[in-house]
KOLTOR-312065 format. One record per residue (C-alpha): residue number from 0; residue in three letters; x, y, z. Coordinates in nm, 4 decimals. Last residue first. Layout:
<recs>
<NUM; 'Ala'; <X; Y; Z>> ...
</recs>
This chain:
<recs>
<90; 'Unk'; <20.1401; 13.0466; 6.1622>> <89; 'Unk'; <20.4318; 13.3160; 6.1855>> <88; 'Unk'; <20.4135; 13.6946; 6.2820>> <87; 'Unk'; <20.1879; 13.6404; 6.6213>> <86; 'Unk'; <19.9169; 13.8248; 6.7975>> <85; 'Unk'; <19.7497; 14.0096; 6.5642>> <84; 'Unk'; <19.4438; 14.1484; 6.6845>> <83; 'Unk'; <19.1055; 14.1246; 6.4629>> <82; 'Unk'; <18.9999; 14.4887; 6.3511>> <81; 'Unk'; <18.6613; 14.6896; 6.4200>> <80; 'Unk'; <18.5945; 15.0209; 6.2692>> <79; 'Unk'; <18.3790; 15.2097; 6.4764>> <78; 'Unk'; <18.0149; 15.2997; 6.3483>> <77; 'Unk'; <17.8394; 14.9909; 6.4282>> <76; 'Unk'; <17.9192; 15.0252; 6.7555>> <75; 'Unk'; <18.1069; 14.9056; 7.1139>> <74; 'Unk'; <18.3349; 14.6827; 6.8968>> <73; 'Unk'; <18.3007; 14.2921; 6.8068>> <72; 'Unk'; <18.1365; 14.0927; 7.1425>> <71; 'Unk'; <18.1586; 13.7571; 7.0445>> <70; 'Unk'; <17.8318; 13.5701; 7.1657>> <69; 'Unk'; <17.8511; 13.2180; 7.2871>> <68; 'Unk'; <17.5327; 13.0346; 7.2815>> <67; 'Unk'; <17.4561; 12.7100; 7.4601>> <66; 'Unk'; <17.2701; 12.3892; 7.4460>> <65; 'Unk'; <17.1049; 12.0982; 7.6635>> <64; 'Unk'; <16.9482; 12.2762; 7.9201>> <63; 'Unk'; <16.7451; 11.9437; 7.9654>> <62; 'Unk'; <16.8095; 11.5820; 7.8126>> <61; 'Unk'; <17.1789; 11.5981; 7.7841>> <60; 'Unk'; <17.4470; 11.3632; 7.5670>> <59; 'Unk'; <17.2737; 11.5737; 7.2591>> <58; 'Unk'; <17.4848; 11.9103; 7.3920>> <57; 'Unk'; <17.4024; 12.1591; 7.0904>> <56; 'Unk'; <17.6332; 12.4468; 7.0507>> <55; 'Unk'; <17.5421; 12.7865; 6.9038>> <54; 'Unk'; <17.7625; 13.0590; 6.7566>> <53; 'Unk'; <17.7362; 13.4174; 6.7438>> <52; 'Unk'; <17.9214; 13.7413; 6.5978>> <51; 'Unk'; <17.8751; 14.0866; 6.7650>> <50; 'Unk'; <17.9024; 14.4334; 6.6011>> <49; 'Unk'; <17.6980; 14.6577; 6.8472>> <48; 'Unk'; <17.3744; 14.5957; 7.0561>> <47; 'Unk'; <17.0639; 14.7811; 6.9840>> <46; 'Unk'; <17.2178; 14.8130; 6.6408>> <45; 'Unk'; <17.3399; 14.4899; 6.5733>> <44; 'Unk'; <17.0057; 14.3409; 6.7367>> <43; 'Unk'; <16.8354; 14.5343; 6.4628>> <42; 'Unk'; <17.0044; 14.3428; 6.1468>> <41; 'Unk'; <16.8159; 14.0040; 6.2599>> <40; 'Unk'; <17.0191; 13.6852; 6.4496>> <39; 'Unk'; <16.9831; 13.8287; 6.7847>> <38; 'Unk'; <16.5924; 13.8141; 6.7658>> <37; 'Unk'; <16.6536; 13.4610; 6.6829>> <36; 'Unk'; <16.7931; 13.4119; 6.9855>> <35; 'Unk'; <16.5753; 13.5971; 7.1828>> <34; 'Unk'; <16.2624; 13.3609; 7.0303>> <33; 'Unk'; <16.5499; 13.0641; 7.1652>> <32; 'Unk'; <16.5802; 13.1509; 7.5000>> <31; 'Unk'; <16.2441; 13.1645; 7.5075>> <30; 'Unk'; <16.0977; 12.8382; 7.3878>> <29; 'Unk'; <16.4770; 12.6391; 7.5194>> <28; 'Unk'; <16.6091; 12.4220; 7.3116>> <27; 'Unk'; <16.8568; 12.6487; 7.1192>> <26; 'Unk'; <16.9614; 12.8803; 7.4286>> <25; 'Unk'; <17.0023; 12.6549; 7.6896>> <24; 'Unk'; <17.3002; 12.7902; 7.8420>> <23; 'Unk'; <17.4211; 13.1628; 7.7183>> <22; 'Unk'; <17.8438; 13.1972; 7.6946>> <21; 'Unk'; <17.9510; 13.5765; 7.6516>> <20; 'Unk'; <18.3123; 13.6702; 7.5063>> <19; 'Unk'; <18.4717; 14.0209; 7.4859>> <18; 'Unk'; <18.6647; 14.0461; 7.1590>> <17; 'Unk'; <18.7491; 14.4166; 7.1921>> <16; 'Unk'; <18.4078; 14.5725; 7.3204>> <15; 'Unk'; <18.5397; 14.3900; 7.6528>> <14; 'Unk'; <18.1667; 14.3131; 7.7850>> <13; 'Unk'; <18.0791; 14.4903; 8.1076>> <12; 'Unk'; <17.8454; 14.7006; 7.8953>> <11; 'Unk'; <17.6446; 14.4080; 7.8106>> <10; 'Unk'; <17.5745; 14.3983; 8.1824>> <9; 'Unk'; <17.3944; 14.6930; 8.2172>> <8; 'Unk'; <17.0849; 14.6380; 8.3723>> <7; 'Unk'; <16.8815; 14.7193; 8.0566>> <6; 'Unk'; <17.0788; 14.6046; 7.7814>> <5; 'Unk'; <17.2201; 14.2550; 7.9162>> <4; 'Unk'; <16.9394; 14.1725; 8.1773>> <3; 'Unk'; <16.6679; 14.3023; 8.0146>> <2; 'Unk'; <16.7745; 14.1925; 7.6923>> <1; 'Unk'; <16.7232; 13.8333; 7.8133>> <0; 'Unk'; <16.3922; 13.8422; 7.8809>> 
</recs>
């Protein structure tokens, strides 16, 4: 499972807390992939994993691994404030 590999072995912790991003392949049609996702969606995940933000993309043009996941990493816990950077004064 998934959390094995990004809790477990440690990779989740090679995530820049600050904005750090994560892209998943065939997460939305995909039996497994897709319990984990929804796992991720419920109020635990945030505190197994920290403030992250998610967004799914369906690729119709493919027949197999036909989807991905990117997940925003958003601080290294729930209990540090986390603040968008600024990066410029004028839109």
């Amino acid at each position: 499972m998934l959390d094995d590999v990004l809790l477990q072995k440690g990779y989740w912790d090679l995530l820049d807390p600050n904005g750090g991003l994560l892209l998943i392949h065939s997460t939305l049609t995909n039996t497994a992939s897709r319990a984990w996702l929804e796992r991720m969606k419920q109020p635990q995940a945030q505190e197994d994993y920290g403030p992250f933000e998610l967004i799914g993309l369906l690729e119709p043009h493919k027949m197999r691994q036909n989807s991905c996941t990117c997940i925003r990493r958003k601080g290294a816990s729930l209990s540090e404030a986390y603040e968008e950077p600024i990066f410029t004064a004028f839109a």
